[in-house]
mmCIF file of the N, C-alpha and C atoms, coordinates in Angstrom:
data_MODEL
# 
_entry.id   MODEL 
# 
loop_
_atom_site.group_PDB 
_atom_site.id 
_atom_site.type_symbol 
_atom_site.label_atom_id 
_atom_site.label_alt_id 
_atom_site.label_comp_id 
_atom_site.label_asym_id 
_atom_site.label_entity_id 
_atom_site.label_seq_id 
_atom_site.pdbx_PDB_ins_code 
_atom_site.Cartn_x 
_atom_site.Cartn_y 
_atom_site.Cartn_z 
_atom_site.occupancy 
_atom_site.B_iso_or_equiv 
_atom_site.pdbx_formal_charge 
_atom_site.auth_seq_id 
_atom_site.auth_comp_id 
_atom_site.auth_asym_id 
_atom_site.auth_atom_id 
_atom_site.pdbx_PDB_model_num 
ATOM 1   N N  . UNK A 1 1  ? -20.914 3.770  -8.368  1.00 0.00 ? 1  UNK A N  1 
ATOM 2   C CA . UNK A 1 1  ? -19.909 4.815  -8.397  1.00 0.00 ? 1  UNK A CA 1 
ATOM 3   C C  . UNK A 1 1  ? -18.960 4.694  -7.208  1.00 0.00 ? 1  UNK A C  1 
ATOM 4   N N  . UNK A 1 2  ? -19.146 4.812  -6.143  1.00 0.00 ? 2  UNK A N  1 
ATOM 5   C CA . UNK A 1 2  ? -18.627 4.566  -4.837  1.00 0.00 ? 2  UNK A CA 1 
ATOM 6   C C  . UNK A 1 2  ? -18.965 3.099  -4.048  1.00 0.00 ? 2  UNK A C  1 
ATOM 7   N N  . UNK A 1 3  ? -17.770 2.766  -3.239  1.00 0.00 ? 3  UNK A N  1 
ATOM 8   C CA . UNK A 1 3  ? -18.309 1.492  -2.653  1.00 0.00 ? 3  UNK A CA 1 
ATOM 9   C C  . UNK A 1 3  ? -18.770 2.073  -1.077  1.00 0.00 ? 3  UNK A C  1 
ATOM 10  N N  . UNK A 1 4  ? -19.516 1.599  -0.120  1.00 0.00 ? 4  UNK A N  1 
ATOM 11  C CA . UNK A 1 4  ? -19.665 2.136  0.976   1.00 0.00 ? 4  UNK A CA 1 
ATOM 12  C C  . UNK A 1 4  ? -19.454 0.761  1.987   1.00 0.00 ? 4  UNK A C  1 
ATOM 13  N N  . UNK A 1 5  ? -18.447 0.825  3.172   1.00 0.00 ? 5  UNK A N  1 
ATOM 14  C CA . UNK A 1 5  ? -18.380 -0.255 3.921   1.00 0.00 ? 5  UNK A CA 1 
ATOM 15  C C  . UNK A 1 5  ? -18.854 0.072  5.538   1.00 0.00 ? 5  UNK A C  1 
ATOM 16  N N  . UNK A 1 6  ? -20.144 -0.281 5.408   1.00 0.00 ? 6  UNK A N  1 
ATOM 17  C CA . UNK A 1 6  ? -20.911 0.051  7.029   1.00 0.00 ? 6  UNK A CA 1 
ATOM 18  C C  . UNK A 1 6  ? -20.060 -0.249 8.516   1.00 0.00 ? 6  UNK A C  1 
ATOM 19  N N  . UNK A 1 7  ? -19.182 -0.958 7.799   1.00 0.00 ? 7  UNK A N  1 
ATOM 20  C CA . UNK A 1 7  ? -18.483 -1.952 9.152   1.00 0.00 ? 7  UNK A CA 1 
ATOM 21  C C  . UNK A 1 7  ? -17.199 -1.140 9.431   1.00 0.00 ? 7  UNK A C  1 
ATOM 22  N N  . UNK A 1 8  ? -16.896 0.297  8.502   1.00 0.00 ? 8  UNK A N  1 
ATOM 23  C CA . UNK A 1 8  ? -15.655 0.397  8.970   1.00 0.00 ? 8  UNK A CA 1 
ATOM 24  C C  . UNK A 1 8  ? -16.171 1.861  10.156  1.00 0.00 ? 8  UNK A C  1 
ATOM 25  N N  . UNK A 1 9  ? -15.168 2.073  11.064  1.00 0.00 ? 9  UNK A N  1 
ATOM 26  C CA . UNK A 1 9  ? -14.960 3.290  11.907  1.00 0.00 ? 9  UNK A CA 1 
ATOM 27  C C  . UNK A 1 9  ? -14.972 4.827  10.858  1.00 0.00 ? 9  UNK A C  1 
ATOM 28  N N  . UNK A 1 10 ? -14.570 4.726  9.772   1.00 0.00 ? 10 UNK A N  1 
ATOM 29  C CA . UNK A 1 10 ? -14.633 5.970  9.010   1.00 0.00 ? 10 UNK A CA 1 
ATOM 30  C C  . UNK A 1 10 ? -16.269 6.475  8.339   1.00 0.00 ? 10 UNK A C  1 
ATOM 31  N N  . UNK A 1 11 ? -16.421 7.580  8.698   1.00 0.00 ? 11 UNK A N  1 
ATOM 32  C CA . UNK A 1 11 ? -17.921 8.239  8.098   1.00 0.00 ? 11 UNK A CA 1 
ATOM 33  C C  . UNK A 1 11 ? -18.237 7.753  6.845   1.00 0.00 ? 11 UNK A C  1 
ATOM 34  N N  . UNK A 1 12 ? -19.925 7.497  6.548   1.00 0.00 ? 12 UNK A N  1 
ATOM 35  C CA . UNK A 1 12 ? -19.993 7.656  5.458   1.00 0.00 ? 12 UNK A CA 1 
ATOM 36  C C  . UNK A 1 12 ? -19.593 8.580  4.155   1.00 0.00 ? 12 UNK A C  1 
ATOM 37  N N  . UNK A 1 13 ? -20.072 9.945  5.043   1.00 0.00 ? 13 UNK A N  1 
ATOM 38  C CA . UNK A 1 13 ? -19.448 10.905 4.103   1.00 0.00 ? 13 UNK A CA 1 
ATOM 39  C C  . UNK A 1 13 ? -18.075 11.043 3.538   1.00 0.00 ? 13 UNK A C  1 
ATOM 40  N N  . UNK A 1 14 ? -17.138 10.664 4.511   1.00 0.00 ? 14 UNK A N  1 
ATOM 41  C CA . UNK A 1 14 ? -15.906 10.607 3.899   1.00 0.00 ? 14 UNK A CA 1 
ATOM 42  C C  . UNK A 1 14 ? -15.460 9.410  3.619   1.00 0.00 ? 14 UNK A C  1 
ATOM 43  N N  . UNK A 1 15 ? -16.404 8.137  3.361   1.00 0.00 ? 15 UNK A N  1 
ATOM 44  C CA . UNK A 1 15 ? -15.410 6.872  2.066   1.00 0.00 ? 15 UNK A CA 1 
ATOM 45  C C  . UNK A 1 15 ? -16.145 7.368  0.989   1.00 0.00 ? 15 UNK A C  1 
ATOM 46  N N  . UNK A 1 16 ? -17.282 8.267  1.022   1.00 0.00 ? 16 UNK A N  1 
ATOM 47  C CA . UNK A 1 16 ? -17.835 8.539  -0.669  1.00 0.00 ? 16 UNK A CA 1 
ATOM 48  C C  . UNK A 1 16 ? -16.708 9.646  -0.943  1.00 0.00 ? 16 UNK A C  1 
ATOM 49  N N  . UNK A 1 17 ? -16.073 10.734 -0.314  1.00 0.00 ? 17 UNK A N  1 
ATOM 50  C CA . UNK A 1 17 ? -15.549 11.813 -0.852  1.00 0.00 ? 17 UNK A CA 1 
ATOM 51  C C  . UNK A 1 17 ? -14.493 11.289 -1.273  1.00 0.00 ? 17 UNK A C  1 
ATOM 52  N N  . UNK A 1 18 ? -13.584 10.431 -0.494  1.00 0.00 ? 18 UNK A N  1 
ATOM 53  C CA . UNK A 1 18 ? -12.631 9.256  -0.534  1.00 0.00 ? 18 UNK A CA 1 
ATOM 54  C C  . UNK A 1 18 ? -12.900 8.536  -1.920  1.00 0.00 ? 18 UNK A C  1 
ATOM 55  N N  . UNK A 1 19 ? -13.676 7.830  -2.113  1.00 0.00 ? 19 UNK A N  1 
ATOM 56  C CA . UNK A 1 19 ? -14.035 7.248  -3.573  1.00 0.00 ? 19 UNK A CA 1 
ATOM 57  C C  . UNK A 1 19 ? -14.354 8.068  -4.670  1.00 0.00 ? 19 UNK A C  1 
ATOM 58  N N  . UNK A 1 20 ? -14.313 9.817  -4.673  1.00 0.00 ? 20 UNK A N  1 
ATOM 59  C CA . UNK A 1 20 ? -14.463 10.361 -5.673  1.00 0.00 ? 20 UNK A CA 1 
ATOM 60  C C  . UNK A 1 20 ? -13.275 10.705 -6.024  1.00 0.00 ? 20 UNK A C  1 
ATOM 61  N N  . UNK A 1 21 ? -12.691 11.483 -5.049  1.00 0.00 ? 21 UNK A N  1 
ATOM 62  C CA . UNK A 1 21 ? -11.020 11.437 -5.074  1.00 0.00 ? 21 UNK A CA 1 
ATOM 63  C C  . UNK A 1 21 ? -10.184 10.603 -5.638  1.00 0.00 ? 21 UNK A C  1 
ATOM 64  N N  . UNK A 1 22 ? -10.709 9.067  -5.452  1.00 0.00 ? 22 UNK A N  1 
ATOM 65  C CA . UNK A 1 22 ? -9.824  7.990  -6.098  1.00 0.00 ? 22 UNK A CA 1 
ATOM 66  C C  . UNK A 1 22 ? -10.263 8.211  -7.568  1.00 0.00 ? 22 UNK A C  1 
ATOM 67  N N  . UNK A 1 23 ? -11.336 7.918  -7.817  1.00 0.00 ? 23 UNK A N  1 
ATOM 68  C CA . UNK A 1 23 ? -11.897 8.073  -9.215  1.00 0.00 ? 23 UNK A CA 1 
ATOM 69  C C  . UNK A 1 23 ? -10.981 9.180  -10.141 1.00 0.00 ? 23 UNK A C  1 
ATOM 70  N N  . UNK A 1 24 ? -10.937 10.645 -9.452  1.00 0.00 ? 24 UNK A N  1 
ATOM 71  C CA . UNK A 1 24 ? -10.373 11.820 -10.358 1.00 0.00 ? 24 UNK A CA 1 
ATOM 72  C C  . UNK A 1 24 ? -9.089  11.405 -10.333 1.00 0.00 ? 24 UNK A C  1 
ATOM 73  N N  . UNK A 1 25 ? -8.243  11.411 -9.297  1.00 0.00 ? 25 UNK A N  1 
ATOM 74  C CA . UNK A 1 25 ? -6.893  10.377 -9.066  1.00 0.00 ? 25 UNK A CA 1 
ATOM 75  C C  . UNK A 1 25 ? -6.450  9.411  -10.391 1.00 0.00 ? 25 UNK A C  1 
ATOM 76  N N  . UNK A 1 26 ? -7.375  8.566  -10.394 1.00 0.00 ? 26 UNK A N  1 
ATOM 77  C CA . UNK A 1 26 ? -7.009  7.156  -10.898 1.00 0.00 ? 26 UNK A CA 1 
ATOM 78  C C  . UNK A 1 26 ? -7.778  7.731  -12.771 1.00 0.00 ? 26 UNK A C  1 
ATOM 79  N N  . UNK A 1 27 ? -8.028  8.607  -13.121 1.00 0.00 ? 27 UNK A N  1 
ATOM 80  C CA . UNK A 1 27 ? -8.637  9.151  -14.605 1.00 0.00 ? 27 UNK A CA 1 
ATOM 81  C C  . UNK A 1 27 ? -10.013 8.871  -14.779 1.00 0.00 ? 27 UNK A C  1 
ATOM 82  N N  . UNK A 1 28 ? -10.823 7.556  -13.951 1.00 0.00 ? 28 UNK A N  1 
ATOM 83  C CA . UNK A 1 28 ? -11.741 7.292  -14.105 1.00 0.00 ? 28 UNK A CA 1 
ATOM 84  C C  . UNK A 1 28 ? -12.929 9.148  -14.233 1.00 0.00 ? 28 UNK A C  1 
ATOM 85  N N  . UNK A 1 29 ? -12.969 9.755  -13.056 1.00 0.00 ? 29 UNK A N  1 
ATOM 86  C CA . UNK A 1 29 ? -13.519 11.205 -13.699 1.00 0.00 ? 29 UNK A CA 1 
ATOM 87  C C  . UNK A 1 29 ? -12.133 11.945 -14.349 1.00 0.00 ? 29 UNK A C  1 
ATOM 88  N N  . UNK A 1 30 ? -12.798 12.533 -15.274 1.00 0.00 ? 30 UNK A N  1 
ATOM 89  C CA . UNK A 1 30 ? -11.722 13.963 -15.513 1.00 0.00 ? 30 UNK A CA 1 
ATOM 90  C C  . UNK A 1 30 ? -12.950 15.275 -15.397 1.00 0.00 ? 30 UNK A C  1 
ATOM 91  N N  . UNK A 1 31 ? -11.427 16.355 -15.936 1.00 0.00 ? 31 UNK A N  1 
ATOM 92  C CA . UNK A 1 31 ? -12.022 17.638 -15.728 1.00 0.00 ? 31 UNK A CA 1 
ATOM 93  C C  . UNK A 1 31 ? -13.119 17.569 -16.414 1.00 0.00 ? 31 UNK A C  1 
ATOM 94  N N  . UNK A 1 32 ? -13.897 18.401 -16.103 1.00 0.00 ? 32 UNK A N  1 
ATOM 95  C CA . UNK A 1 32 ? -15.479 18.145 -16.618 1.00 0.00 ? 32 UNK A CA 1 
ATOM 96  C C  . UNK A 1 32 ? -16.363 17.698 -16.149 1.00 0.00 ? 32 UNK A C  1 
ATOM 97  N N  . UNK A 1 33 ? -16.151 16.300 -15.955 1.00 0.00 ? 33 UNK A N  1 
ATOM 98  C CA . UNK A 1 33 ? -17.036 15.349 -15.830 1.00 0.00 ? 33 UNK A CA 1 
ATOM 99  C C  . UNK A 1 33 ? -18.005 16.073 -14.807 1.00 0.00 ? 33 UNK A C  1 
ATOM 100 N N  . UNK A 1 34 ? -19.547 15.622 -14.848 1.00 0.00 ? 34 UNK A N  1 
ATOM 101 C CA . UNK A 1 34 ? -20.322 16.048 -14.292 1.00 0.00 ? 34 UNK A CA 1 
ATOM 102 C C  . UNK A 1 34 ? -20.762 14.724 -13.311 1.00 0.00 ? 34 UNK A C  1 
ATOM 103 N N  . UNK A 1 35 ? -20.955 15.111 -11.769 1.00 0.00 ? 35 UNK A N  1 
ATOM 104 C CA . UNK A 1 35 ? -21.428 13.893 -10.787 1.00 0.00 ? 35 UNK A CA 1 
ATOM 105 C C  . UNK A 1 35 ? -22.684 14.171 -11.099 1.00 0.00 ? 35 UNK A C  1 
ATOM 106 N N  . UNK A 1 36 ? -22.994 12.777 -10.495 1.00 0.00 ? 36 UNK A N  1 
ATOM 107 C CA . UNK A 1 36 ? -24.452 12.380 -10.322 1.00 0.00 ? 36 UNK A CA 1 
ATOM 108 C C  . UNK A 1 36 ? -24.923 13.574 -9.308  1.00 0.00 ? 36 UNK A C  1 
ATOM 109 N N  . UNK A 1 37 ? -26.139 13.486 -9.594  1.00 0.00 ? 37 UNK A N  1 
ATOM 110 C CA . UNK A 1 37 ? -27.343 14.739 -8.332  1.00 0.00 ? 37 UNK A CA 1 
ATOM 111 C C  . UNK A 1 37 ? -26.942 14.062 -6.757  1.00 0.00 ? 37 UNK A C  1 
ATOM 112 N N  . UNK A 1 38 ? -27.104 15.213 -5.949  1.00 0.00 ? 38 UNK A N  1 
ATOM 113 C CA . UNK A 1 38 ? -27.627 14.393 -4.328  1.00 0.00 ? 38 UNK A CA 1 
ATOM 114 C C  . UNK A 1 38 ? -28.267 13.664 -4.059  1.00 0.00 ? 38 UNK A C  1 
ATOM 115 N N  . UNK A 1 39 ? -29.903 14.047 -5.498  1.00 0.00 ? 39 UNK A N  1 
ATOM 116 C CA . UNK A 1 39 ? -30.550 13.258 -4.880  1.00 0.00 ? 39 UNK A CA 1 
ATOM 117 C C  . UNK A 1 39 ? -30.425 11.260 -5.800  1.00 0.00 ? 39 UNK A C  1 
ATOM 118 N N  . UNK A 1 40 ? -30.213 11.646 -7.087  1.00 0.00 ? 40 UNK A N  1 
ATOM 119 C CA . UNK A 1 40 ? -29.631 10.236 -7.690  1.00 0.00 ? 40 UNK A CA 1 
ATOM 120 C C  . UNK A 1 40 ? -28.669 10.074 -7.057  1.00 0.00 ? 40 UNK A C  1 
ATOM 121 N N  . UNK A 1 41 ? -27.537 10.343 -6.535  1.00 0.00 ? 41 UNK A N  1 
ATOM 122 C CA . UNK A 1 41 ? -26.155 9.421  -5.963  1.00 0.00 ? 41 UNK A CA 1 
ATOM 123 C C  . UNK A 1 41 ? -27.307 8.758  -4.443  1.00 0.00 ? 41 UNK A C  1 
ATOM 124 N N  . UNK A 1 42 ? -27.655 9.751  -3.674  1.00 0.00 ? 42 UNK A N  1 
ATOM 125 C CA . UNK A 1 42 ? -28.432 9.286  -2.611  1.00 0.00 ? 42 UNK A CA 1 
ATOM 126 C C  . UNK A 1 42 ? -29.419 8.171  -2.574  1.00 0.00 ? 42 UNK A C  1 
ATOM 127 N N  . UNK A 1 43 ? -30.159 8.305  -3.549  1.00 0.00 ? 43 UNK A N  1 
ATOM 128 C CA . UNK A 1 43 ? -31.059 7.371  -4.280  1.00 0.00 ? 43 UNK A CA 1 
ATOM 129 C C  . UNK A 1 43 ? -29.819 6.096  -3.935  1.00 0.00 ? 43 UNK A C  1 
ATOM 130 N N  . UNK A 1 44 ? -28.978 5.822  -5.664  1.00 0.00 ? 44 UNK A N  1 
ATOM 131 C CA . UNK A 1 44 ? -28.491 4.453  -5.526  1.00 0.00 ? 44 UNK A CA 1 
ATOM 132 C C  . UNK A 1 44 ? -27.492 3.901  -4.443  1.00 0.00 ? 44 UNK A C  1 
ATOM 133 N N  . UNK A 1 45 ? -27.228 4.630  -3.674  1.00 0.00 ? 45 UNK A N  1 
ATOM 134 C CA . UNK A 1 45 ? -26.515 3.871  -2.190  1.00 0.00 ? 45 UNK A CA 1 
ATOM 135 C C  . UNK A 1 45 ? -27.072 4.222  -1.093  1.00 0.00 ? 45 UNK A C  1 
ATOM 136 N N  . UNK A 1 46 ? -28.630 4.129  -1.364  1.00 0.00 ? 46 UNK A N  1 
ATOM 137 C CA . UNK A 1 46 ? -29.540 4.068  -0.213  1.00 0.00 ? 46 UNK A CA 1 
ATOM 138 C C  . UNK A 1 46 ? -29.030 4.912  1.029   1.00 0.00 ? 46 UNK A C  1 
ATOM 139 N N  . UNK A 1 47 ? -28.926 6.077  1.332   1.00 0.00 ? 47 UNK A N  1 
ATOM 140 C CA . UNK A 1 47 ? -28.261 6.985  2.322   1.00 0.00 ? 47 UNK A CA 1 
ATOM 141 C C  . UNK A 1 47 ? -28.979 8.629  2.014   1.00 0.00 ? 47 UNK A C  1 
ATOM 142 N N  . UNK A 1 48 ? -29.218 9.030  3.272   1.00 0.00 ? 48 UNK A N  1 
ATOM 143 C CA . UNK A 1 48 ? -29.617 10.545 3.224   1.00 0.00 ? 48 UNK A CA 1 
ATOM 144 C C  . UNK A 1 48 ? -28.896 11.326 2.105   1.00 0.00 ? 48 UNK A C  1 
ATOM 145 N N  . UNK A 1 49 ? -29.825 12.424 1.688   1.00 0.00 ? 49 UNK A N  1 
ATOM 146 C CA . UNK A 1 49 ? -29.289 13.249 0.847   1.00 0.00 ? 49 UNK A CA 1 
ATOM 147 C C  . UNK A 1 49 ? -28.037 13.885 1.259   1.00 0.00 ? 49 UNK A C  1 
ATOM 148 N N  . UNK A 1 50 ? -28.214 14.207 2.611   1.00 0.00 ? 50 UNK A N  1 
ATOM 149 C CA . UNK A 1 50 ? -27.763 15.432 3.459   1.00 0.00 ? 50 UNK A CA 1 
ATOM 150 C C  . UNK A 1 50 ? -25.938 14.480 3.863   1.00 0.00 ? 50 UNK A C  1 
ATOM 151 N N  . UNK A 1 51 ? -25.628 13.535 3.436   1.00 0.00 ? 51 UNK A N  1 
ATOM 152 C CA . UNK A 1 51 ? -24.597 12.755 3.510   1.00 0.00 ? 51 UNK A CA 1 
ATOM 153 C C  . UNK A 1 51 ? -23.638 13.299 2.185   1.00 0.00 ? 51 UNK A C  1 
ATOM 154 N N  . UNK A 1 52 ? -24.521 12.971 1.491   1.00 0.00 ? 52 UNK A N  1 
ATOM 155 C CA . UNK A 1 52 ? -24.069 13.143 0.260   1.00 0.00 ? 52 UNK A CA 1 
ATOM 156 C C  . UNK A 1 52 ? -23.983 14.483 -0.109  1.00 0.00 ? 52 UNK A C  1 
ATOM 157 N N  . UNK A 1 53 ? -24.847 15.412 0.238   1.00 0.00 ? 53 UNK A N  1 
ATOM 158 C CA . UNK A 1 53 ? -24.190 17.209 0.120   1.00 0.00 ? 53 UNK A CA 1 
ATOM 159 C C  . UNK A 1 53 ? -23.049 17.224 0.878   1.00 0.00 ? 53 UNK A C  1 
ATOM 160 N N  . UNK A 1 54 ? -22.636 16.898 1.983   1.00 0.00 ? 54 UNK A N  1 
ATOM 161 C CA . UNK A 1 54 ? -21.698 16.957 3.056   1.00 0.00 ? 54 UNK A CA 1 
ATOM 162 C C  . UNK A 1 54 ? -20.508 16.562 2.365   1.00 0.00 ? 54 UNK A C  1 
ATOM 163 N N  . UNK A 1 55 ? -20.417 15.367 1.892   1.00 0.00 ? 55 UNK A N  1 
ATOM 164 C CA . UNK A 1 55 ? -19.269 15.341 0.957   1.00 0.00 ? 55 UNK A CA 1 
ATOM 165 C C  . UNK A 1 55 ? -18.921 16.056 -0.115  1.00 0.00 ? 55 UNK A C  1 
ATOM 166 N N  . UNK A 1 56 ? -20.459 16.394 -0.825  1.00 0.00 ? 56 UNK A N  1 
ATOM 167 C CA . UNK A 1 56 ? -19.865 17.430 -2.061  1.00 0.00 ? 56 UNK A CA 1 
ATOM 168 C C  . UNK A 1 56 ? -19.111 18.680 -1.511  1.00 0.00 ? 56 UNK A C  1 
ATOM 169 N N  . UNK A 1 57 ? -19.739 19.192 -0.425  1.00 0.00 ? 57 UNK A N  1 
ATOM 170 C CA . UNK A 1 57 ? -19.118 20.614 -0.176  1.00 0.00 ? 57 UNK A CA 1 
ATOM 171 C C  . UNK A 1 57 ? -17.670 20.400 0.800   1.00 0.00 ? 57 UNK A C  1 
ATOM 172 N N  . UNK A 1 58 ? -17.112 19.286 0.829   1.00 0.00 ? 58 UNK A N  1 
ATOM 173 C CA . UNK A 1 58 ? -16.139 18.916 1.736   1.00 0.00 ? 58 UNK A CA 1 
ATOM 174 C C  . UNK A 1 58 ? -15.046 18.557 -0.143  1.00 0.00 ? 58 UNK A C  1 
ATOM 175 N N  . UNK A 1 59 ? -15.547 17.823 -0.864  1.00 0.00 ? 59 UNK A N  1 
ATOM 176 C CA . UNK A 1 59 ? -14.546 18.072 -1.665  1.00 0.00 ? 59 UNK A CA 1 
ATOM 177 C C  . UNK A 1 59 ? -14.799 19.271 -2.742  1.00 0.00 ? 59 UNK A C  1 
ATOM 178 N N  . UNK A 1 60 ? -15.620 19.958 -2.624  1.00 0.00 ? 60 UNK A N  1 
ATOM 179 C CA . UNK A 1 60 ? -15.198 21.423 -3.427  1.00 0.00 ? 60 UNK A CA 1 
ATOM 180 C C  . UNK A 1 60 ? -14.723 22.262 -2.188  1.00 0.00 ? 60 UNK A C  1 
ATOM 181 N N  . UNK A 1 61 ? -14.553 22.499 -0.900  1.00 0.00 ? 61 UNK A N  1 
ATOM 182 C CA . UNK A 1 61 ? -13.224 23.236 -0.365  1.00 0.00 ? 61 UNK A CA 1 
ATOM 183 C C  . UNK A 1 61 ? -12.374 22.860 -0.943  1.00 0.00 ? 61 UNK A C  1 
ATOM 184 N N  . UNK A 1 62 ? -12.477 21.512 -0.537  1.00 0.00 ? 62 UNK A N  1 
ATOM 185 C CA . UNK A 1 62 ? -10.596 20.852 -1.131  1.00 0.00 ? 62 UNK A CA 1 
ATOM 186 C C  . UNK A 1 62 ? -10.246 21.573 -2.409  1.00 0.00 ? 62 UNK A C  1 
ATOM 187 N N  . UNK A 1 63 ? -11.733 21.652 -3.491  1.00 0.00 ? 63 UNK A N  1 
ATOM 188 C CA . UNK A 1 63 ? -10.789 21.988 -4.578  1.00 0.00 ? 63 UNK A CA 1 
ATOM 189 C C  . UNK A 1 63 ? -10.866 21.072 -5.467  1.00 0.00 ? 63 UNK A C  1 
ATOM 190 N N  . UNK A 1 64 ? -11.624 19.802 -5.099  1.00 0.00 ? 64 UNK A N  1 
ATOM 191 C CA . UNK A 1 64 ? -11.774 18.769 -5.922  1.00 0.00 ? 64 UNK A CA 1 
ATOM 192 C C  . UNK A 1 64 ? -12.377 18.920 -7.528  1.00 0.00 ? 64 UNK A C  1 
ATOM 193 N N  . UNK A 1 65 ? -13.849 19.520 -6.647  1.00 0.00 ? 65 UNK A N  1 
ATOM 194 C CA . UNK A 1 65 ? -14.942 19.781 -7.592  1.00 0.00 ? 65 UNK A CA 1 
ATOM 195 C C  . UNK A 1 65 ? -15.668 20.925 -7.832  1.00 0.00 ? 65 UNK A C  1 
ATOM 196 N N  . UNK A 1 66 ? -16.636 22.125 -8.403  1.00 0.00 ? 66 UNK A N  1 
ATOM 197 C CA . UNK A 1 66 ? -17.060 22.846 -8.550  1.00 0.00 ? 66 UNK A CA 1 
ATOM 198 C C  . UNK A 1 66 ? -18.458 22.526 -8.665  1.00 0.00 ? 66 UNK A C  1 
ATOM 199 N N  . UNK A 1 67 ? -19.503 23.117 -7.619  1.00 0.00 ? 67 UNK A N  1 
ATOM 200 C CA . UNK A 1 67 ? -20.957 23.218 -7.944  1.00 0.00 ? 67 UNK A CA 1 
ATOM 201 C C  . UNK A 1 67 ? -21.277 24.591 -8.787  1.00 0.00 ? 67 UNK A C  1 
ATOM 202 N N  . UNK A 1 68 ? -22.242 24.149 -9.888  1.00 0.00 ? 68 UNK A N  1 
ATOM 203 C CA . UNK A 1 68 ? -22.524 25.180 -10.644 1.00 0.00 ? 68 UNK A CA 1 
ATOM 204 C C  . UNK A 1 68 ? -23.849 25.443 -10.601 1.00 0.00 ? 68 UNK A C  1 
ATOM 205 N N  . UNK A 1 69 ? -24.110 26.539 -9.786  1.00 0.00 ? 69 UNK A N  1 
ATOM 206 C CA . UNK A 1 69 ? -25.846 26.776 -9.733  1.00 0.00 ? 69 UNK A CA 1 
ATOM 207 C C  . UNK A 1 69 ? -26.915 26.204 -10.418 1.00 0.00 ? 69 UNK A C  1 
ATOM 208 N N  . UNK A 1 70 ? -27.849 25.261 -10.425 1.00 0.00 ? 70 UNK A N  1 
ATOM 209 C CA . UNK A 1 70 ? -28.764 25.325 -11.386 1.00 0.00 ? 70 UNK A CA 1 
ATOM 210 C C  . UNK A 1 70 ? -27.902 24.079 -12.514 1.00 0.00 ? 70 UNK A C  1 
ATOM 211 N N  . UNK A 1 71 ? -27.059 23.346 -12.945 1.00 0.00 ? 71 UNK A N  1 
ATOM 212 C CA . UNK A 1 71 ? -26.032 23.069 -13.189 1.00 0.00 ? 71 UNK A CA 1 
ATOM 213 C C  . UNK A 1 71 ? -25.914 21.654 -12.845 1.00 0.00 ? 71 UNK A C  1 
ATOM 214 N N  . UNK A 1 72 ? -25.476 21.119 -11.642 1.00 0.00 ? 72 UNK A N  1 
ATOM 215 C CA . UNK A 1 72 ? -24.778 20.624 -11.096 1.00 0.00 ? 72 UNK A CA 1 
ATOM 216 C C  . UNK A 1 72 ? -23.066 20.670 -10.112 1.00 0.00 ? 72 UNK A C  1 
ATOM 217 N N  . UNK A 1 73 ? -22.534 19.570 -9.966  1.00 0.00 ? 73 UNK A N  1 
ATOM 218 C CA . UNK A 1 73 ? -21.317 19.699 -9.191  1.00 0.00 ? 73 UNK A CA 1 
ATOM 219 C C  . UNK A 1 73 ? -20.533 19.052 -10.786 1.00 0.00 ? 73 UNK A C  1 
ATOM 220 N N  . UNK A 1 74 ? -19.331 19.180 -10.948 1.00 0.00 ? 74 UNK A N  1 
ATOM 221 C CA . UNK A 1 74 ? -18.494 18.952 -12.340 1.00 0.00 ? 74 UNK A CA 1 
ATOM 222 C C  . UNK A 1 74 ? -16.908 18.754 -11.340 1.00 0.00 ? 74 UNK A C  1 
ATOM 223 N N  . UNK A 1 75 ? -16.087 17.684 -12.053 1.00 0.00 ? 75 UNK A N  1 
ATOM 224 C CA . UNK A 1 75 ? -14.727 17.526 -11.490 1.00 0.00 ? 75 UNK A CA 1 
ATOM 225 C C  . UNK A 1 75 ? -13.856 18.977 -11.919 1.00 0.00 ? 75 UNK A C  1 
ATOM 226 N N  . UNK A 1 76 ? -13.307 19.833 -11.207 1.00 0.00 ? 76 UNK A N  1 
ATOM 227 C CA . UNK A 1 76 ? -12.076 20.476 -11.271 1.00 0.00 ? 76 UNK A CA 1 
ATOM 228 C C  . UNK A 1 76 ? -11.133 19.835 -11.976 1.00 0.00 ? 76 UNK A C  1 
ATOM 229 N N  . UNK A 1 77 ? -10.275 19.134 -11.169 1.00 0.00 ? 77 UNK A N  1 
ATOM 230 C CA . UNK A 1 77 ? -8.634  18.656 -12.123 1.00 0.00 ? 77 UNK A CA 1 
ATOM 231 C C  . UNK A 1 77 ? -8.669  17.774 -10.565 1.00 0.00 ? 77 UNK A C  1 
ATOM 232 N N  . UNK A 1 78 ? -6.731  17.300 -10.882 1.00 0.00 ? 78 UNK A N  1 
ATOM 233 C CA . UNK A 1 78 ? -6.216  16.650 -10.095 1.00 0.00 ? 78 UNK A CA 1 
ATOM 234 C C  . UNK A 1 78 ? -5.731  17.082 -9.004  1.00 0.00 ? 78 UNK A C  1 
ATOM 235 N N  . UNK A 1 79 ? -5.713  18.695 -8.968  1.00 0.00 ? 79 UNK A N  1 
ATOM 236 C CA . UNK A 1 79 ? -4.929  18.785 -7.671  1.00 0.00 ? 79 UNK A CA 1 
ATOM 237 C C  . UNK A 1 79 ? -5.577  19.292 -6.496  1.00 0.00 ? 79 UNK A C  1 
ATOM 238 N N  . UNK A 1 80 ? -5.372  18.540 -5.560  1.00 0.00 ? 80 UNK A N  1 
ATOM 239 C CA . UNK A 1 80 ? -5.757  18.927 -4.561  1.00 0.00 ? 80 UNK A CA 1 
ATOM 240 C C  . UNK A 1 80 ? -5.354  20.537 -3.795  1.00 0.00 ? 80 UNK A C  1 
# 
């Protein structure tokens, strides 16, 4: 889903929020679409859970995405 590059100066958390953004951006997600769990996205790019919540709740301020109790997190739309 996301690529992660260890070698750059920018956080993990923000090239995954960065690569979801591109995704909704570029049509690959649309509205709806439901992300993977914390703990499956965490799982397949080997990284703390707690990375990967950090980004979810950094792009639902933005507005990106919506967590739905019990649910999951689901894409909003395009606009930031």
């Amino acid at each position: 889903m996301v690529h992660l590059d260890y070698r750059l100066a920018k956080p993990i958390y923000t090239q995954i929020a960065d690569g979801v953004r591109e995704q909704i951006v570029s049509g690959v997600l649309k509205h709806g679409d439901k992300l993977p769990s914390v703990r499956e996205l965490a799982g397949t790019l080997a990284i703390n859970p707690n990375t990967i919540q950090r980004s979810y709740r950094q792009l639902e301020a933005e507005g990106w995405i919506v967590t739905v109790p019990g649910k999951g997190c689901f894409v909003c739309g395009t606009d930031a």
